[in-house]
mmCIF file of the N, C-alpha and C atoms, coordinates in Angstrom:
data_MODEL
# 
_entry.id   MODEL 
# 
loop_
_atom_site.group_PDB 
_atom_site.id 
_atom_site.type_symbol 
_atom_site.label_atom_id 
_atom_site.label_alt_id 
_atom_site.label_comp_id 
_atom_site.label_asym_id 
_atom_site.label_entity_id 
_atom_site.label_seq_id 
_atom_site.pdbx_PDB_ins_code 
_atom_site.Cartn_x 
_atom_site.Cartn_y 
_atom_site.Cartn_z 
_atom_site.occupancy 
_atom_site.B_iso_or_equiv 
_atom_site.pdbx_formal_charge 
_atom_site.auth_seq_id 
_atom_site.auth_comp_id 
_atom_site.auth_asym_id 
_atom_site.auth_atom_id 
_atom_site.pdbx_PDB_model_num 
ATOM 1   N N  . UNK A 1 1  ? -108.028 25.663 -18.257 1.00 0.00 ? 1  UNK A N  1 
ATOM 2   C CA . UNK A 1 1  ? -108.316 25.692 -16.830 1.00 0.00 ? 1  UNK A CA 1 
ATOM 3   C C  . UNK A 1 1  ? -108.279 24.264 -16.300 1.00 0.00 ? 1  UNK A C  1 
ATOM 4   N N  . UNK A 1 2  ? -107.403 24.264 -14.929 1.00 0.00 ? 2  UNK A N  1 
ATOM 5   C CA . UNK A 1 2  ? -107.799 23.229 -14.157 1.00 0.00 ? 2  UNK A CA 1 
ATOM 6   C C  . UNK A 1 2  ? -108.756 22.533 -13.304 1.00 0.00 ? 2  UNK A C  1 
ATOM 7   N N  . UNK A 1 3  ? -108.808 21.503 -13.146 1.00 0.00 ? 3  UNK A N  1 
ATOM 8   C CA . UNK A 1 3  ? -110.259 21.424 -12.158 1.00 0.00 ? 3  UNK A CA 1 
ATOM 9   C C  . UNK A 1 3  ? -109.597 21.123 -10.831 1.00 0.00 ? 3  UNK A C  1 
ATOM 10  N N  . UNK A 1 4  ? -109.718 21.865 -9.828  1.00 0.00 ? 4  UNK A N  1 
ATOM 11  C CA . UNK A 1 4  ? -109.493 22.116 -8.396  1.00 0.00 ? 4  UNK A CA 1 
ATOM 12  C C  . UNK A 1 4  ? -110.209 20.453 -8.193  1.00 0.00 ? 4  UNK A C  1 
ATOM 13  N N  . UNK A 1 5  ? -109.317 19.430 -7.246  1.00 0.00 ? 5  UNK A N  1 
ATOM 14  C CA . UNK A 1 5  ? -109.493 18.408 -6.812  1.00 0.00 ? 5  UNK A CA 1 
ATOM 15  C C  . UNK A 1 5  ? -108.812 17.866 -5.463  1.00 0.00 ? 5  UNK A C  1 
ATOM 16  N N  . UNK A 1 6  ? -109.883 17.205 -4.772  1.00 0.00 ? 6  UNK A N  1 
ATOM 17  C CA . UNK A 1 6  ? -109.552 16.568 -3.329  1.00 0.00 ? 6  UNK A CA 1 
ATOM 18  C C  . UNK A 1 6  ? -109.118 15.249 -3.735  1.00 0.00 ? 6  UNK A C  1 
ATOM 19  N N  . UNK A 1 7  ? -108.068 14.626 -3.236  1.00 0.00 ? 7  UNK A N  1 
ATOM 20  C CA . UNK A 1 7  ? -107.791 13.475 -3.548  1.00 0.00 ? 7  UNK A CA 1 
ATOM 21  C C  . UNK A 1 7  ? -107.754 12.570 -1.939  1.00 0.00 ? 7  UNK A C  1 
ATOM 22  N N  . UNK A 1 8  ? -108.399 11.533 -1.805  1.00 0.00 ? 8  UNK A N  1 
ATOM 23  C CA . UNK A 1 8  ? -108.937 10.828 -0.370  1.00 0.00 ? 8  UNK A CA 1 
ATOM 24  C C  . UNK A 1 8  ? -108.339 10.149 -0.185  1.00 0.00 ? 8  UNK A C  1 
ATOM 25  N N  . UNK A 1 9  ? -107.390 9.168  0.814   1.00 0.00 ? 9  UNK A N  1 
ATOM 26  C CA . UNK A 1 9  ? -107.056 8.307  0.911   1.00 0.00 ? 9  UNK A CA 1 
ATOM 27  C C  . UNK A 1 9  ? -107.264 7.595  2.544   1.00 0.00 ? 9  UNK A C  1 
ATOM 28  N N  . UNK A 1 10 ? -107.072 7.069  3.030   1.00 0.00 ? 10 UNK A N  1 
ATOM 29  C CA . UNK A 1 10 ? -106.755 6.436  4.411   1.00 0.00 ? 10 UNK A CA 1 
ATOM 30  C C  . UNK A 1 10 ? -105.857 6.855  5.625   1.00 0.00 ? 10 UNK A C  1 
ATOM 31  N N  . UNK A 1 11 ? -105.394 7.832  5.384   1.00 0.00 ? 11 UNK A N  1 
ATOM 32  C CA . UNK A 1 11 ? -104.325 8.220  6.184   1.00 0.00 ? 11 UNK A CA 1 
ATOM 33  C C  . UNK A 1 11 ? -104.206 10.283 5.720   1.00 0.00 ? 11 UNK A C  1 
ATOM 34  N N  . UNK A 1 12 ? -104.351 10.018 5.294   1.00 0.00 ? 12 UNK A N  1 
ATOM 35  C CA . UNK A 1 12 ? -104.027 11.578 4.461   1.00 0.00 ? 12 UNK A CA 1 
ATOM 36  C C  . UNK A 1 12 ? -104.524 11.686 3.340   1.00 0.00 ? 12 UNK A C  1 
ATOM 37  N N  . UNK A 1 13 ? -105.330 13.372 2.926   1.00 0.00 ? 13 UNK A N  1 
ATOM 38  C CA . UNK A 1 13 ? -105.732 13.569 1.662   1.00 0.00 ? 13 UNK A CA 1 
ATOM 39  C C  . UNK A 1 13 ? -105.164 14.684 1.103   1.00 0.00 ? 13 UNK A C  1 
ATOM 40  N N  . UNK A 1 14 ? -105.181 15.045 -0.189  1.00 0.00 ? 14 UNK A N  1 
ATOM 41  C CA . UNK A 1 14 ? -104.344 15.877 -0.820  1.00 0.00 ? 14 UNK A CA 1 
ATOM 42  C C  . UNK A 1 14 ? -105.432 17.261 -0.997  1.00 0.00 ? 14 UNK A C  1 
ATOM 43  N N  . UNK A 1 15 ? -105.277 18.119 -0.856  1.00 0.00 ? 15 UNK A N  1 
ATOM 44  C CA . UNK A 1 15 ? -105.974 19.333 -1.056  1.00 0.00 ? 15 UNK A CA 1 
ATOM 45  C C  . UNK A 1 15 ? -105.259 20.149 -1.891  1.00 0.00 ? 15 UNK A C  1 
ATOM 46  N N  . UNK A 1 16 ? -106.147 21.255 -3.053  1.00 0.00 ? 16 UNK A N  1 
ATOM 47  C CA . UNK A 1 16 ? -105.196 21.816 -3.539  1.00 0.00 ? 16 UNK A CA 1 
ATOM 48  C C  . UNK A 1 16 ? -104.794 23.296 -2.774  1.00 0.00 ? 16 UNK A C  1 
ATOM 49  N N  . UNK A 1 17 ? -103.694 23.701 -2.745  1.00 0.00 ? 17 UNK A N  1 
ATOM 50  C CA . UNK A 1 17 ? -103.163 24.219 -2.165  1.00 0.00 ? 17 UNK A CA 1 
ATOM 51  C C  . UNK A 1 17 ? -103.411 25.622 -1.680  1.00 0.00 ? 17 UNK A C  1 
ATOM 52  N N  . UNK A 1 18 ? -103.775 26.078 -0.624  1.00 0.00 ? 18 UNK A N  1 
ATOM 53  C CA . UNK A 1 18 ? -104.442 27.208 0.185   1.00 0.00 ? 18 UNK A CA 1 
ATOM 54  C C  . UNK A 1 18 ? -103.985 28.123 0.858   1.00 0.00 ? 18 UNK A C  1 
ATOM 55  N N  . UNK A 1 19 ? -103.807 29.512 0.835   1.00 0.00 ? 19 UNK A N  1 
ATOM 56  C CA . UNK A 1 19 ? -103.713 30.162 1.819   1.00 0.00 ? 19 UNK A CA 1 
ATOM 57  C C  . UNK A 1 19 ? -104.005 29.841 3.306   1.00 0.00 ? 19 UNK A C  1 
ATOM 58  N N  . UNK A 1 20 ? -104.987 28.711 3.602   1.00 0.00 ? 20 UNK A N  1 
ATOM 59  C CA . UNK A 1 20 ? -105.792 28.555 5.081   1.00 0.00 ? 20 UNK A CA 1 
ATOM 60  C C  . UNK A 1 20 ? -104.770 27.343 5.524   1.00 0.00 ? 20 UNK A C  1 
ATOM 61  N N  . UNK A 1 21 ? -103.355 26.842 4.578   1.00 0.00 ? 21 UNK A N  1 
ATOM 62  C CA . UNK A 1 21 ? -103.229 25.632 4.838   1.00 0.00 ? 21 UNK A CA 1 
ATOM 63  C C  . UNK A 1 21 ? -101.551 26.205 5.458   1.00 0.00 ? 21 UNK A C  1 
ATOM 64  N N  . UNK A 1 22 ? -101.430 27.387 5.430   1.00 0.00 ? 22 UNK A N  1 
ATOM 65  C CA . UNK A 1 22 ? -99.788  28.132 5.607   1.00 0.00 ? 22 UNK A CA 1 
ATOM 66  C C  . UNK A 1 22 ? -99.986  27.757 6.821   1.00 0.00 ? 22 UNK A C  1 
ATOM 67  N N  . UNK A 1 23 ? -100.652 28.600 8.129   1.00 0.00 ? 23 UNK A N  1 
ATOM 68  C CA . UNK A 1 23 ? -99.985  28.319 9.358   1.00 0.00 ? 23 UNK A CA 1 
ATOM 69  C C  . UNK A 1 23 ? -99.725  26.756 9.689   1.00 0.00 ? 23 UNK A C  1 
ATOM 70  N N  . UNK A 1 24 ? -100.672 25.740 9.108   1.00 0.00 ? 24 UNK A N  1 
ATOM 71  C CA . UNK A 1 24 ? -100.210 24.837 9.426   1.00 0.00 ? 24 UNK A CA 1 
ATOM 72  C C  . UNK A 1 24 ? -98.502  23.829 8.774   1.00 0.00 ? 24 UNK A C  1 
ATOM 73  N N  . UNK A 1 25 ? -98.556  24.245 7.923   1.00 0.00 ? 25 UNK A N  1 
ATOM 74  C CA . UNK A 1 25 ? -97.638  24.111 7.041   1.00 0.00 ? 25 UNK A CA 1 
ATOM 75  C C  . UNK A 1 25 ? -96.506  24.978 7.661   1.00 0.00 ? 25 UNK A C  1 
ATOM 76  N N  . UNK A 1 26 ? -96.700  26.450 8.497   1.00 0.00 ? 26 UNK A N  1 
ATOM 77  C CA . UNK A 1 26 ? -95.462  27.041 8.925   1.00 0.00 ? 26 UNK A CA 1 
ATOM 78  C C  . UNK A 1 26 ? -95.114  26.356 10.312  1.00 0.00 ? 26 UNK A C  1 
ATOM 79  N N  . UNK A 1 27 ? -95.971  25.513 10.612  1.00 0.00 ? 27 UNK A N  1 
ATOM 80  C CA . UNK A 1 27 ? -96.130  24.973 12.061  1.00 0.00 ? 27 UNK A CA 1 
ATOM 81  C C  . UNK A 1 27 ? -95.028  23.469 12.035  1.00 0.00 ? 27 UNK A C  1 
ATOM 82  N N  . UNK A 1 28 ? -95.396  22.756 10.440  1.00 0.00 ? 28 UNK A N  1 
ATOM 83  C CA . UNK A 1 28 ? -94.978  21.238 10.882  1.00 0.00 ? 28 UNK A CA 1 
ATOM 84  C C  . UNK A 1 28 ? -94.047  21.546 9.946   1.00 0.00 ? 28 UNK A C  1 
ATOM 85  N N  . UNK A 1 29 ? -93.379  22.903 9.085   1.00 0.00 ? 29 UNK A N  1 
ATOM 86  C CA . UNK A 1 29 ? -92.173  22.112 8.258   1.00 0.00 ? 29 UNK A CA 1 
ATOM 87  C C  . UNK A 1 29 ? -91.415  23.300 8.478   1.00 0.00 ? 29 UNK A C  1 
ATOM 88  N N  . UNK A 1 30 ? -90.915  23.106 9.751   1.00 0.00 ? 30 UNK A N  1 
ATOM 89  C CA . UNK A 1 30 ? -89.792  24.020 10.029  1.00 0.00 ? 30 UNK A CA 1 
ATOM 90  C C  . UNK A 1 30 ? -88.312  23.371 9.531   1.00 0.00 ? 30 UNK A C  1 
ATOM 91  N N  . UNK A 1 31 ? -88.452  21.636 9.347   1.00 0.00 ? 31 UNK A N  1 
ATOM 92  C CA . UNK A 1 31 ? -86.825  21.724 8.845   1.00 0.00 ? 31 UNK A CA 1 
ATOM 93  C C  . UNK A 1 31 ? -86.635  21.596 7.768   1.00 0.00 ? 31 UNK A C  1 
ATOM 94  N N  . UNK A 1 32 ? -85.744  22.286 7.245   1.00 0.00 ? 32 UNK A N  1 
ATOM 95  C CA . UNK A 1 32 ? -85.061  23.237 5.735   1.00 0.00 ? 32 UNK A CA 1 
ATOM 96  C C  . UNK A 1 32 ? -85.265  21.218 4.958   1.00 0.00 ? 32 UNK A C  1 
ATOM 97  N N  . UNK A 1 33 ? -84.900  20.617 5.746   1.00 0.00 ? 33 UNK A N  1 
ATOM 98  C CA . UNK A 1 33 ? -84.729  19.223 4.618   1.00 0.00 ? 33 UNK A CA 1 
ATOM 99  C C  . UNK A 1 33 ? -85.740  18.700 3.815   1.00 0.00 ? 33 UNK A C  1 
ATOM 100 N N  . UNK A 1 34 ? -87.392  19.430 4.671   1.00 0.00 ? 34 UNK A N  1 
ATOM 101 C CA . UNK A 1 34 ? -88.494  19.277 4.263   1.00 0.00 ? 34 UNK A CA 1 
ATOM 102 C C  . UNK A 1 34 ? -88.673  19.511 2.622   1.00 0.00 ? 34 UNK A C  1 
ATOM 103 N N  . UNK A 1 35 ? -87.950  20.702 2.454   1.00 0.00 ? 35 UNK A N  1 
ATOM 104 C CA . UNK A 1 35 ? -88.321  21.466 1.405   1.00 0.00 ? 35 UNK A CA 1 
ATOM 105 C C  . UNK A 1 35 ? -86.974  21.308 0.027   1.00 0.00 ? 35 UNK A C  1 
ATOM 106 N N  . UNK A 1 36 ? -86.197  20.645 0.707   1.00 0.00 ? 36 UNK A N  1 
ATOM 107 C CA . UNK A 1 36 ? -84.882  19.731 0.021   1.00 0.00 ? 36 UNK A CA 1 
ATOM 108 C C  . UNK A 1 36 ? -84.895  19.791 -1.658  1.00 0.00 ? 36 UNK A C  1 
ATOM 109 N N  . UNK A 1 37 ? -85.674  19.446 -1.936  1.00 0.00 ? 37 UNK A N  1 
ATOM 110 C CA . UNK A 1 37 ? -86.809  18.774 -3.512  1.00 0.00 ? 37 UNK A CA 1 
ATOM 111 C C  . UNK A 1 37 ? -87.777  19.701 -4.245  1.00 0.00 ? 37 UNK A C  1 
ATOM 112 N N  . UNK A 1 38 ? -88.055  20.413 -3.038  1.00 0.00 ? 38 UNK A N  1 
ATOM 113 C CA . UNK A 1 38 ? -89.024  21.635 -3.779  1.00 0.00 ? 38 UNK A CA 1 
ATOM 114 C C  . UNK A 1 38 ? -88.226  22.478 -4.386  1.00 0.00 ? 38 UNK A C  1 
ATOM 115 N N  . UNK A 1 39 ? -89.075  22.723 -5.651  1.00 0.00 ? 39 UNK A N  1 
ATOM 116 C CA . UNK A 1 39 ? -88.611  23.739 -6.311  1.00 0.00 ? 39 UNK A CA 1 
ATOM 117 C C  . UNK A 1 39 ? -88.095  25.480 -5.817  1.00 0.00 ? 39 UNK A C  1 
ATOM 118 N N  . UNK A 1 40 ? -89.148  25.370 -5.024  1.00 0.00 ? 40 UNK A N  1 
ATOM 119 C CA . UNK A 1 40 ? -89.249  26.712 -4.441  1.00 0.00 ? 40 UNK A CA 1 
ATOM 120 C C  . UNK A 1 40 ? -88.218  27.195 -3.731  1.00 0.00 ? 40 UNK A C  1 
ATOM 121 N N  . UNK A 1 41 ? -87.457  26.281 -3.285  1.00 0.00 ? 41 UNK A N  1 
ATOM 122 C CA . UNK A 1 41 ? -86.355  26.365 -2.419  1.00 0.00 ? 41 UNK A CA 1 
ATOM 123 C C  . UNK A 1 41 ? -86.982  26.212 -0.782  1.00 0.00 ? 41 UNK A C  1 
ATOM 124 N N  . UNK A 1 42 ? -85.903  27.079 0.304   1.00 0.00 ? 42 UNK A N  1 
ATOM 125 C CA . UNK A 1 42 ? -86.044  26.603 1.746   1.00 0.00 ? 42 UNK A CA 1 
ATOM 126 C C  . UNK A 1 42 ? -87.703  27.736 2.060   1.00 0.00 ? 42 UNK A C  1 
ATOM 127 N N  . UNK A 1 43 ? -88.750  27.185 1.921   1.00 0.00 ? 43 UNK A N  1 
ATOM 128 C CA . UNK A 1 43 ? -89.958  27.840 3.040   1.00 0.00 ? 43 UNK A CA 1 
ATOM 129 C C  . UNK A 1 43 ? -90.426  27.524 4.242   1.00 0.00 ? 43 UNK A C  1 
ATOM 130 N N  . UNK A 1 44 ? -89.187  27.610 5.300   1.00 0.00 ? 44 UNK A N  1 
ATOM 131 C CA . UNK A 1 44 ? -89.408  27.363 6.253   1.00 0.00 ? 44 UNK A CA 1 
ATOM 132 C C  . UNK A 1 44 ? -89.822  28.912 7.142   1.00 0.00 ? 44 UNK A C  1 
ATOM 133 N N  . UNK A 1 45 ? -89.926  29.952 6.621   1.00 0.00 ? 45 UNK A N  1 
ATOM 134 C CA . UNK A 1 45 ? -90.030  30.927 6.729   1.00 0.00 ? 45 UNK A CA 1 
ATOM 135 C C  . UNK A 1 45 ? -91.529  31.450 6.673   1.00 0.00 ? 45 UNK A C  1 
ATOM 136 N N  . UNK A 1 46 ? -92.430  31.698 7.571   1.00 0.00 ? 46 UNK A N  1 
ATOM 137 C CA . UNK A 1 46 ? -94.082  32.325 6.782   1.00 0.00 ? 46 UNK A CA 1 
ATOM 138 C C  . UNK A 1 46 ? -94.218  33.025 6.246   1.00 0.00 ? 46 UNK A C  1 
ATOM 139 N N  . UNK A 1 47 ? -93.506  33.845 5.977   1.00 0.00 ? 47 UNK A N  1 
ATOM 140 C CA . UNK A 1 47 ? -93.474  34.912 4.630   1.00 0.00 ? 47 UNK A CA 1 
ATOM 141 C C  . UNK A 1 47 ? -93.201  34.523 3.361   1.00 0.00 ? 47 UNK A C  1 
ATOM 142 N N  . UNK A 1 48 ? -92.200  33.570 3.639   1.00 0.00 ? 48 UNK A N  1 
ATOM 143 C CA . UNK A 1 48 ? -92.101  33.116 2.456   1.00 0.00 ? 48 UNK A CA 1 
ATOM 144 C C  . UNK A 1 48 ? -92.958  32.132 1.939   1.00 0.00 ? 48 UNK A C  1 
ATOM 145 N N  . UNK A 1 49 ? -93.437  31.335 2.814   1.00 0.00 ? 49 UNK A N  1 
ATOM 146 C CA . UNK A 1 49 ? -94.344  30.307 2.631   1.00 0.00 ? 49 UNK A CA 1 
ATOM 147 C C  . UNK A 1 49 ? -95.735  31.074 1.794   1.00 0.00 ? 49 UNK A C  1 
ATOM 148 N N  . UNK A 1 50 ? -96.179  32.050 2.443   1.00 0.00 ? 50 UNK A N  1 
ATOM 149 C CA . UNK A 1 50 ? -97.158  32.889 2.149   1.00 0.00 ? 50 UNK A CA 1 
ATOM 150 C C  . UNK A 1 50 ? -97.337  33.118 0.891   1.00 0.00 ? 50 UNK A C  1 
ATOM 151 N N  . UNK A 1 51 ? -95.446  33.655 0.838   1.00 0.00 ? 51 UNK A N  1 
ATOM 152 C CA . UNK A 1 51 ? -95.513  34.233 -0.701  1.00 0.00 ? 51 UNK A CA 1 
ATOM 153 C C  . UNK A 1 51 ? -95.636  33.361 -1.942  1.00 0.00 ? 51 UNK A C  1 
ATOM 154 N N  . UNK A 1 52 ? -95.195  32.228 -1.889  1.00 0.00 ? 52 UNK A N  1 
ATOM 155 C CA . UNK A 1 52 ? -95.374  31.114 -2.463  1.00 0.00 ? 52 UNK A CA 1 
ATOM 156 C C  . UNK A 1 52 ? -96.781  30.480 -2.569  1.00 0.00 ? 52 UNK A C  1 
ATOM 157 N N  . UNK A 1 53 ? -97.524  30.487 -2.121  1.00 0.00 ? 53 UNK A N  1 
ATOM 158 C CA . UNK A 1 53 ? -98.612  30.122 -1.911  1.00 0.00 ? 53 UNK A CA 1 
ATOM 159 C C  . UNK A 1 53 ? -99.045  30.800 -2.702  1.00 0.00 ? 53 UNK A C  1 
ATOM 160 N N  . UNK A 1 54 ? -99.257  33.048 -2.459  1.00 0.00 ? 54 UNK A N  1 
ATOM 161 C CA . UNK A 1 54 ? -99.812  33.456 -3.366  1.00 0.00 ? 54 UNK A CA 1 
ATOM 162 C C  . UNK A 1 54 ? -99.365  33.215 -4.879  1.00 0.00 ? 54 UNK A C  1 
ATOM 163 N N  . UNK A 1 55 ? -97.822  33.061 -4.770  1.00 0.00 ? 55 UNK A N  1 
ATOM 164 C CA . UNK A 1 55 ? -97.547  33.427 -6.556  1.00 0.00 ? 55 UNK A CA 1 
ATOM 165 C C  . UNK A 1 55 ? -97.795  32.218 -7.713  1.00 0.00 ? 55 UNK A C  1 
ATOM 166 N N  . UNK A 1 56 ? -98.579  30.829 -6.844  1.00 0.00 ? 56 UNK A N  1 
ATOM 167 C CA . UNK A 1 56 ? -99.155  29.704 -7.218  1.00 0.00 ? 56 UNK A CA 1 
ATOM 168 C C  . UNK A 1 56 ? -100.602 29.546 -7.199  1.00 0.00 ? 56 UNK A C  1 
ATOM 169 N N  . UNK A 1 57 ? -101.263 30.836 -6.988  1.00 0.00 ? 57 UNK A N  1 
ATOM 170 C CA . UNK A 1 57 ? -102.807 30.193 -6.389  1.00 0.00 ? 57 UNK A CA 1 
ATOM 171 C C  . UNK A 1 57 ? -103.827 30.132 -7.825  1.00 0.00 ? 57 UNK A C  1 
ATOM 172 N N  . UNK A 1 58 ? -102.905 31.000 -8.543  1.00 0.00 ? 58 UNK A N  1 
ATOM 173 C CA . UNK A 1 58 ? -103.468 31.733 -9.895  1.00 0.00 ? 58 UNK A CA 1 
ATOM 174 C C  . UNK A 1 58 ? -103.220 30.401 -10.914 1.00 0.00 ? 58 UNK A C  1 
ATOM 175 N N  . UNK A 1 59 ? -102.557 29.004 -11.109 1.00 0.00 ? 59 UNK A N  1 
ATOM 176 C CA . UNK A 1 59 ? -101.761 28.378 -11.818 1.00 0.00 ? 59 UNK A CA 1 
ATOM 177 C C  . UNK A 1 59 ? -103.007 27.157 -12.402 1.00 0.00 ? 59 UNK A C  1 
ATOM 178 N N  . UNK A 1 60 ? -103.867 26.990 -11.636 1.00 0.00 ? 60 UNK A N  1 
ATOM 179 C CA . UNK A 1 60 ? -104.795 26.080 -12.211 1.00 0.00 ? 60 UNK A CA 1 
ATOM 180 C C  . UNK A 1 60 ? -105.771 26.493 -13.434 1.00 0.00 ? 60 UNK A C  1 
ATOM 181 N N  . UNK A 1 61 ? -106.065 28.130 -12.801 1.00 0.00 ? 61 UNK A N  1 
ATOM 182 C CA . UNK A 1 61 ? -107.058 28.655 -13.967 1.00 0.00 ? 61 UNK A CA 1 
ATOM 183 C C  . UNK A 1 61 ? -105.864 29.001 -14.893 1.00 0.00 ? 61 UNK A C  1 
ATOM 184 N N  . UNK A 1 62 ? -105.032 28.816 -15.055 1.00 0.00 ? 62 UNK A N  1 
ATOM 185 C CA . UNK A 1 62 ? -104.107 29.582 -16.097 1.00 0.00 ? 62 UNK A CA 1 
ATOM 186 C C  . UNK A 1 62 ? -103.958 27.806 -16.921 1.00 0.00 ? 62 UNK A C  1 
ATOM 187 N N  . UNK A 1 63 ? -104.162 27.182 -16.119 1.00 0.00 ? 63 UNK A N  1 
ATOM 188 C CA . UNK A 1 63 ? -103.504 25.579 -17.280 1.00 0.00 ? 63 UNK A CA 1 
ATOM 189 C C  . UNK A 1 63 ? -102.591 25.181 -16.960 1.00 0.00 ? 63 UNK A C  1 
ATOM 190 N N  . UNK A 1 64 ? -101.583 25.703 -15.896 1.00 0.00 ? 64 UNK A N  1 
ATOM 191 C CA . UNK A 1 64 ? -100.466 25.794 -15.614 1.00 0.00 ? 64 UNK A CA 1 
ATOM 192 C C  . UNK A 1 64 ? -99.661  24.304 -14.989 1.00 0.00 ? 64 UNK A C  1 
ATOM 193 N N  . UNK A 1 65 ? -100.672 24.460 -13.746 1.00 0.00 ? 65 UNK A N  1 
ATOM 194 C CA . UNK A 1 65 ? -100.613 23.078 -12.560 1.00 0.00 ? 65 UNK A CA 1 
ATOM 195 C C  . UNK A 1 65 ? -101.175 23.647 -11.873 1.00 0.00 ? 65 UNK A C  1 
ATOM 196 N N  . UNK A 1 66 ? -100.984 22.244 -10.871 1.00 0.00 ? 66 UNK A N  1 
ATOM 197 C CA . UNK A 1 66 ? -102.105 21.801 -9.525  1.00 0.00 ? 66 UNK A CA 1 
ATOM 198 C C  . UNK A 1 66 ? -101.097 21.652 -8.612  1.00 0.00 ? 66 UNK A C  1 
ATOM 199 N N  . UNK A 1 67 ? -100.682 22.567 -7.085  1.00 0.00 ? 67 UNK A N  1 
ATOM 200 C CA . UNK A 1 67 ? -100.252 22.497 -6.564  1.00 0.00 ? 67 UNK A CA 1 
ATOM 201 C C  . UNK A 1 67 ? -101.058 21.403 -4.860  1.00 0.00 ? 67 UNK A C  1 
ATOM 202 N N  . UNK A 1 68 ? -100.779 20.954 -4.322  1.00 0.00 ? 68 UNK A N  1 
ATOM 203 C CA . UNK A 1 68 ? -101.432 20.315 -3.044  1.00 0.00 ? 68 UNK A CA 1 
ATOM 204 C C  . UNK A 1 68 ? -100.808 20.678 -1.886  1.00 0.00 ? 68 UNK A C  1 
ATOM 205 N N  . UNK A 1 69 ? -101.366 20.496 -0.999  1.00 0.00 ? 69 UNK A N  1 
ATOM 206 C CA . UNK A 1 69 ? -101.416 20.325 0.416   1.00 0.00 ? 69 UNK A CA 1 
ATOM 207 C C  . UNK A 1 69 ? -101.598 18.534 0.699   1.00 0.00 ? 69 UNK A C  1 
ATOM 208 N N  . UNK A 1 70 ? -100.915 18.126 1.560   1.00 0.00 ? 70 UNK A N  1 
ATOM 209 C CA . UNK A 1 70 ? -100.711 16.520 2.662   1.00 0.00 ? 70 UNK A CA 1 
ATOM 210 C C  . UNK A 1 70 ? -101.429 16.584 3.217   1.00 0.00 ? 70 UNK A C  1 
ATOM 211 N N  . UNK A 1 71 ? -102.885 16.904 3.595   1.00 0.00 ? 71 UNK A N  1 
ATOM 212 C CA . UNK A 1 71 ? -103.321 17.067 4.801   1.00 0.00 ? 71 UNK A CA 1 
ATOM 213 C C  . UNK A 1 71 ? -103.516 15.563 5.872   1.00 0.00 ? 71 UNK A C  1 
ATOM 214 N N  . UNK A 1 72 ? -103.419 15.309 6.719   1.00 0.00 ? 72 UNK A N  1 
ATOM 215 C CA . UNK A 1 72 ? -103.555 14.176 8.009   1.00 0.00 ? 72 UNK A CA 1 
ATOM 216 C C  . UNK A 1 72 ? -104.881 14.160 7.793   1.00 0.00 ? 72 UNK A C  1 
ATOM 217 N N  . UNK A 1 73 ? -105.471 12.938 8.315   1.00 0.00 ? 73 UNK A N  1 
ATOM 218 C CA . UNK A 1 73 ? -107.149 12.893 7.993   1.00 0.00 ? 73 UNK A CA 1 
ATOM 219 C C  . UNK A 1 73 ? -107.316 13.268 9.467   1.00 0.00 ? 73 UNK A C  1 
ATOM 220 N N  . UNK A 1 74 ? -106.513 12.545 11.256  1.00 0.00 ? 74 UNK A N  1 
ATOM 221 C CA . UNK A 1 74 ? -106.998 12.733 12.139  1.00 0.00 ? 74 UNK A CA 1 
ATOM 222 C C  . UNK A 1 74 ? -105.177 12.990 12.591  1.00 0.00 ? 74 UNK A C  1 
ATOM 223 N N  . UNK A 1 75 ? -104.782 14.112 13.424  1.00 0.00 ? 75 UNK A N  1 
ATOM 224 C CA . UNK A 1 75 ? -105.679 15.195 13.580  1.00 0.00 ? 75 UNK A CA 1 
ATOM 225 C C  . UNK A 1 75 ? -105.450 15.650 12.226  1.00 0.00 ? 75 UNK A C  1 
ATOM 226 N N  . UNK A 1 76 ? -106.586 16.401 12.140  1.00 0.00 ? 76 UNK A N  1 
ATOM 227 C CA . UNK A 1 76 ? -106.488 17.535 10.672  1.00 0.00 ? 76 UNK A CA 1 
ATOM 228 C C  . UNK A 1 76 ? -105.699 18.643 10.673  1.00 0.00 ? 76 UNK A C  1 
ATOM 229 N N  . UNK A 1 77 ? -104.594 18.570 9.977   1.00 0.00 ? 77 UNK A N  1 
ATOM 230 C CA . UNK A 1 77 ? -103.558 19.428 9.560   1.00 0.00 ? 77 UNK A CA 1 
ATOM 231 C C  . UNK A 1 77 ? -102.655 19.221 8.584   1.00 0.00 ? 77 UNK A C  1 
ATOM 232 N N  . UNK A 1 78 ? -102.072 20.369 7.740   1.00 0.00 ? 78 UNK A N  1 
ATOM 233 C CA . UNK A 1 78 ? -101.178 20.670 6.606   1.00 0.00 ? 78 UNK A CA 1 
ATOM 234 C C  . UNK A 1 78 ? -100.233 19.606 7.196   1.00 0.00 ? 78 UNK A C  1 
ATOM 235 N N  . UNK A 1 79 ? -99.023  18.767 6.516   1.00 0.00 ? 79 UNK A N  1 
ATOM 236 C CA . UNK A 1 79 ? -98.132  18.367 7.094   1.00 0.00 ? 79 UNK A CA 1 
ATOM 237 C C  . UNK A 1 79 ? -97.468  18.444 5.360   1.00 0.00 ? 79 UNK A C  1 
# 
């Protein structure tokens, strides 16, 4: 098992990765280039984003990995 961790910085902190963090995430990464690098391929889509989210949420207690969220410190949102 993993240990679920906030990581802090000055500008942005890393959260691990949430269902509560999609709309914002479906909000600021609408372009496909965002997601360029990700494995997952293009989630510019909220369904798909969603689905991704769920089929990762399970991966920390498994040993697996630690997925994150970018969050902005001000305003507060997924980016």
């Amino acid at each position: 098992m993993l240990e679920l961790v906030t990581l802090t910085g000055t500008l942005v902190r890393l959260e691990s990765l949430a269902m509560h963090h999609a709309e914002d995430l479906a909000t600021t990464t609408q372009d496909p280039q965002t997601w360029l690098y990700h494995g997952a391929g293009d989630l510019t889509d909220r369904a798909d984003l969603e689905a991704f989210i769920l089929s990762v949420q399970d991966e920390p207690e498994l040993g697996i990995g630690l997925n994150f969220a970018i969050v902005r410190q001000l305003p507060t949102e997924a980016v």
